[in-house]
N, C-alpha and C positions, 0 to 999 in steps of 0.2 A: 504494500500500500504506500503511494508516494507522499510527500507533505500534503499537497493541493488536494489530495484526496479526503483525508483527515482533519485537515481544519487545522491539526497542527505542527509550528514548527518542526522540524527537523532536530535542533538544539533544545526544544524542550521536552524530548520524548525519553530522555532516561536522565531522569531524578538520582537516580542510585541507593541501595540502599533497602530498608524497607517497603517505601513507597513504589521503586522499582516492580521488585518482586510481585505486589501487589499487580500492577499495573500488568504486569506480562501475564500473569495469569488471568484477570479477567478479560483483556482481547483473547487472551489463546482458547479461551472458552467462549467467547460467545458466537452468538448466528447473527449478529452484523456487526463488527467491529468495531471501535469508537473509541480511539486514543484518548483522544481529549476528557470522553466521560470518563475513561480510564483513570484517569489523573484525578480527575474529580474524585472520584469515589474513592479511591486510594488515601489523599488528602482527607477525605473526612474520615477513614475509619481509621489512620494514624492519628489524627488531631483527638478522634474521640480516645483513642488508647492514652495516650501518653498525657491527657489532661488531669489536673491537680496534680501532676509531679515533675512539671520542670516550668521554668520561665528563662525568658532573656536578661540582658543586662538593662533593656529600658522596661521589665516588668511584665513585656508583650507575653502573653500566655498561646496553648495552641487551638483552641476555639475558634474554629471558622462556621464562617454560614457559606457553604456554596450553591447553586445551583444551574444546574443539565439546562441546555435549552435546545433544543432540536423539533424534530415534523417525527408527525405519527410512523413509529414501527421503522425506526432508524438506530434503534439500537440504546433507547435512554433505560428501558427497564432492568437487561440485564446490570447496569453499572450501579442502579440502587439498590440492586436486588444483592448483590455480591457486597455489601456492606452486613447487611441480616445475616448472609449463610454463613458470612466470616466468622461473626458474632455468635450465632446459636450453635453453629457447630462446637462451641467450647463453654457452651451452658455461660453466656455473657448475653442471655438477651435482655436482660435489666439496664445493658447499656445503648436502646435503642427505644422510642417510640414510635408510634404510627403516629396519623393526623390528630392533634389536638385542638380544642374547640374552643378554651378560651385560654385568658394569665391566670386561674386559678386552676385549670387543671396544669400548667406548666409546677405550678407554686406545690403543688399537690406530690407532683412527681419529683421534686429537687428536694421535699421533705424525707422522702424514702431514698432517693439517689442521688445525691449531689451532681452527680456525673453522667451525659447519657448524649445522643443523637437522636432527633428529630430527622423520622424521614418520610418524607411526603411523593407522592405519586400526582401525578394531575395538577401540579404548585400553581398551575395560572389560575385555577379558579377558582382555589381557597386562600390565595395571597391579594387577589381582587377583592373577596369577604373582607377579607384581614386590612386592606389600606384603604375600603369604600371610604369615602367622607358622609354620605348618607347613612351609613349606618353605625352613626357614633352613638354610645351608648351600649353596644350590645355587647356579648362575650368574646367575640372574634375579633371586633374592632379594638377591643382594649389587650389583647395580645400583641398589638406591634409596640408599644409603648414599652412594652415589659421585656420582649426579644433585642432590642435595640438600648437597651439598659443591661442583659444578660450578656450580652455584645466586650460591652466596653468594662466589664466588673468581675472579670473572671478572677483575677487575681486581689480583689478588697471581697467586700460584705454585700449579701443585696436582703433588703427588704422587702416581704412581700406588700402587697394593701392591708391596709387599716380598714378594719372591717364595724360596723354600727355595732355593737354589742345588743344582742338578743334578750329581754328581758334581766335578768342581773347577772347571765352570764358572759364574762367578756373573750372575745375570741382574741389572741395575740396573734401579731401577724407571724409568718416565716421568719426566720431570720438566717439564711447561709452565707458561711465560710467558703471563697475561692467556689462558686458554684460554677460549673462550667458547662454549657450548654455549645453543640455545633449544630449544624442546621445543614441537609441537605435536601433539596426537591429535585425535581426533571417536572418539565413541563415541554409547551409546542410554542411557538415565537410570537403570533399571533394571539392566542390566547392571554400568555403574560402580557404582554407588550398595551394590550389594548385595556387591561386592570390597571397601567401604573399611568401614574399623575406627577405635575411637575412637583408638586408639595413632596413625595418620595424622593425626589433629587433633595431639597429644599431640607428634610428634614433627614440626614443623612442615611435611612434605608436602603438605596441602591447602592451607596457607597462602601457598606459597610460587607454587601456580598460580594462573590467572586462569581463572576458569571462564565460559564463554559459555553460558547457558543458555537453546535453545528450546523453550517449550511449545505450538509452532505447527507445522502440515504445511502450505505452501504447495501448492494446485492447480498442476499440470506445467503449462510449455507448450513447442512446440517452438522450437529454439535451435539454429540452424546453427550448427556448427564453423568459429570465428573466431581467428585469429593475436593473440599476443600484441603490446596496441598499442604505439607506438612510447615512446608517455610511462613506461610501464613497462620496457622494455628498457633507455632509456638512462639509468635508476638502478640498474641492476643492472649495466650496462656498467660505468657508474664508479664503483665498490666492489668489482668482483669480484675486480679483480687490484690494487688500490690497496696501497700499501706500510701495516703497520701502524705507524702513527704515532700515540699518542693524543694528540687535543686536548680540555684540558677551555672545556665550552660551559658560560660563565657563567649566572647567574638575574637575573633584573633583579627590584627590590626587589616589585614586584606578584606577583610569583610567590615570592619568600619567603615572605610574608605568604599566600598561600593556602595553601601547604603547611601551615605551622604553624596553621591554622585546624583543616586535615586531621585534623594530629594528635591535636590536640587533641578533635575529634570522636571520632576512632577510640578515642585512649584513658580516654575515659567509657564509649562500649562496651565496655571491654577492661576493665573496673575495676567496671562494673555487673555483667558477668556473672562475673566475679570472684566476688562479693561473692554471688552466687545459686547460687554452683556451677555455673555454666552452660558446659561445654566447650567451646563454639562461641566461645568469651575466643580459644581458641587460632586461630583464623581470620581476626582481626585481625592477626597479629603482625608481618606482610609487606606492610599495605596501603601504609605509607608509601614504604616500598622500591618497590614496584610501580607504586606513582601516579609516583617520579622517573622511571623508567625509562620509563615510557609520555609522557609530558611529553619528556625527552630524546628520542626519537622521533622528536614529533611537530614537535620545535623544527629537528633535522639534516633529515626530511624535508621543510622547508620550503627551509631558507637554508643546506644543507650546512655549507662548514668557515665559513661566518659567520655559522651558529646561535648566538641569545641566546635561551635559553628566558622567554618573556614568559607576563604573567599569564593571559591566555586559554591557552596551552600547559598551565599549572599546573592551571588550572581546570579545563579538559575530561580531563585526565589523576587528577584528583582525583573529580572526580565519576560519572566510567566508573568506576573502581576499588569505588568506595563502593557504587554498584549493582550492580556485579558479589559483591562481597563480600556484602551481603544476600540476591541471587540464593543464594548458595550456602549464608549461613546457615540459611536458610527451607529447602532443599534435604535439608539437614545434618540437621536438626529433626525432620523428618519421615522419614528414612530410615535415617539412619545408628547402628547397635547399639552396646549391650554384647555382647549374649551373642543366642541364639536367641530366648529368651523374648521380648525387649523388640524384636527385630526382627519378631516374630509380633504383637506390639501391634502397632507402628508400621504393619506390612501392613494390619493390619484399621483403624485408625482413616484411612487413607487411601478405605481403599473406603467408611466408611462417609462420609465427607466428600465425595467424588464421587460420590452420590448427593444434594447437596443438600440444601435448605430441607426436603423431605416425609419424609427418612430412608430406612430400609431394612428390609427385613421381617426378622426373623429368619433365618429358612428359607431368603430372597436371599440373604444375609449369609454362610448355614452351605455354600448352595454355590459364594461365589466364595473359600471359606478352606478348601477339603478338603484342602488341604497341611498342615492343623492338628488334630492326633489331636484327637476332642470333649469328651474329660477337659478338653487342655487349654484348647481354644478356651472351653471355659465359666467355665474360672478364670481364663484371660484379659478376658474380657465383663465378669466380675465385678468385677476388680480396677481397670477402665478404668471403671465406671460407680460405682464407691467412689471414686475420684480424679477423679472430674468432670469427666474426658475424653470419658464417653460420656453421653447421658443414653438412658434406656429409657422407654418408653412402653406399658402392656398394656392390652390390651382384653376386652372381656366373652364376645369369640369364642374369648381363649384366643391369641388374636395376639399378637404383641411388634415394636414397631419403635424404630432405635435409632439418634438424632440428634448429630450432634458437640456437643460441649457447648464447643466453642469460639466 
């Protein structure tokens, strides 16, 4: 399978290490292949292992939230599926949830386990629950507040809510030590894409995930049902029931010095699109947090409690980040609204873009947008070829074809 294939680099397909291992095994088992989810999945069933017992030098713990985004039956299910069989195969399924409903069953489950993943199937359309603005108030809606707090608190204390006390009895809320929560879903690009709002940039939720982006459907093949192998089991043996003790894994000075390069990268993006009004500023805000965290990783996955995160650690932890983080800008750009109107833009300059170099006839145009009363779709056409998003082209039959002007 060549890079263009898979979505991803060349340079970031062997991690090394634990996460390796991981990764080679679940493409060599699956029936549609999917590096990138590889990685994904890999990354979150190390992060969940090795949480409450190591941190970095700036405190960065290994709690990630990632999430798969790919098209139906491309291969997203075996890679969240291979976190579970990782897990139960070694009687660790107390460090895994399914889909939770609100921040009180989260609060619920960090009482009994400090420690666990969330793994979600179908994330576009219970992460649209979960960020509606209409539906503030409910139990779903008040789980991002409490993920996005769980996020950044893994290494201090988190508080559950304060709850009204019941007749004379009072309820205390939670209270965990280092609680460590990672998060991964698969979903399909359209479905997520069309739940999230600028406020999700705005209020750092987009920021704070790692997004895997495939724009690939691997051809099936068949894949006998294979046991979890042994290189896998016995990393999960020794963390499951390991005492939490954190150790912080030092950086050796080549990894300082890439991080701060990082930064330094990220925040000229972060200060260009500043400076342009450009919201996708907000999707920067967490890369450097993310790149420690994936680097910490990738350092315990190699040399457990004798992990020194070195500068190829940094590097490949820095430059996954940096692609992933573009993946999603580019993503953002193209899909993500204000309002209806600029969402009915952004649908039509996609289609007319997926059409190519030759354009798109009119009349093509008007029947893959019949979701768009024709009032508007013309003051939309309008408005996009005054802003030199679209260009138009007519002819002397009375035709009209309409080219990206990008």
């Amino acid at each position: 399978m060549t890079e263009s294939e898979n979505n991803l680099p060349l340079d970031l397909q062997h991690p090394g290490g634990f996460v390796e291992k991981t990764m080679d095994w679940i493409n060599a088992t699956a029936v549609c292949p999917q590096p990138i989810f590889a990685l994904a999945s890999a990354l979150c069933l190390a992060g969940t292992l090795y949480g409450r017992h190591f941190k970095d030098e700036s405190g960065q713990r290994t709690n990630l939230y990632v999430m798969g985004v790919g098209y139906t039956s491309c291969g997203k299910d075996h890679a969240l599926k291979a976190v579970s069989r990782a897990l139960d195969a070694c009687e660790a399924t107390n460090l895994r949830l399914g889909q939770v409903t609100s921040d009180s069953a989260v609060e619920y489950a960090l009482r009994r386990n400090p420690r666990f993943a969330i793994l979600i199937d179908e994330a576009g359309h219970f992460f649209a629950s979960v960020t509606d603005a209409k539906a503030s108030g409910s139990p779903l809606h008040a789980l991002k507040p409490a993920l996005l707090e769980l996020w950044s608190c893994a290494g201090g204390r988190w508080k559950g809510k304060q709850r009204v006390p019941k007749g004379e009895r009072e309820a205390e809320p939670a209270v965990i030590d280092n609680p460590h929560v990672c998060l991964f879903g698969m979903t399909q690009p359209q479905i997520f894409f069309d739940g999230v709002s600028k406020t999700d940039l705005r209020d750092g939720w987009l920021a704070r995930n790692l997004f895997f982006i495939s724009k690939t459907r691997p051809k099936p093949r068949f894949m006998p049902e294979t046991e979890v192998p042994a290189r896998v089991r016995a990393e999960v043996l020794t963390w499951k029931d390991a005492p939490a003790a954190v150790r912080t894994v030092p950086c050796e000075d080549g990894a300082r010095s890439a991080f701060e390069a990082f930064n330094d990268d990220i925040f000229r993006k972060m200060t260009k699109a500043d400076r342009s009004g450009d919201e996708t500023n907000y999707l920067y805000g967490k890369a450097l947090e993310n790149a420690r965290r994936v680097a910490l990783i990738l350092a315990v996955g190699r040399s457990g409690h004798e992990a020194v995160i070195n500068e190829g650690d940094a590097t490949y932890a820095c430059r996954l980040v940096k692609y992933l983080v573009g993946d999603l800008v580019r993503a953002v750009k193209e899909t993500v609204a204000e309002n209806n109107d600029e969402k009915a833009k952004k649908r039509i300059l996609q289609i007319v873009a997926a059409a190519g170099s030759e354009g798109i006839l009119k009349q093509d145009l008007t029947r893959k947008t019949q979701f768009i009363r024709k009032s508007f779709r013309d003051e939309y056409l309008e408005d996009l070829v005054e802003s030199g998003e679209l260009v138009v082209k007519s002819y002397s039959n009375g035709g009209e074809v309409y080219f990206s002007g990008s």
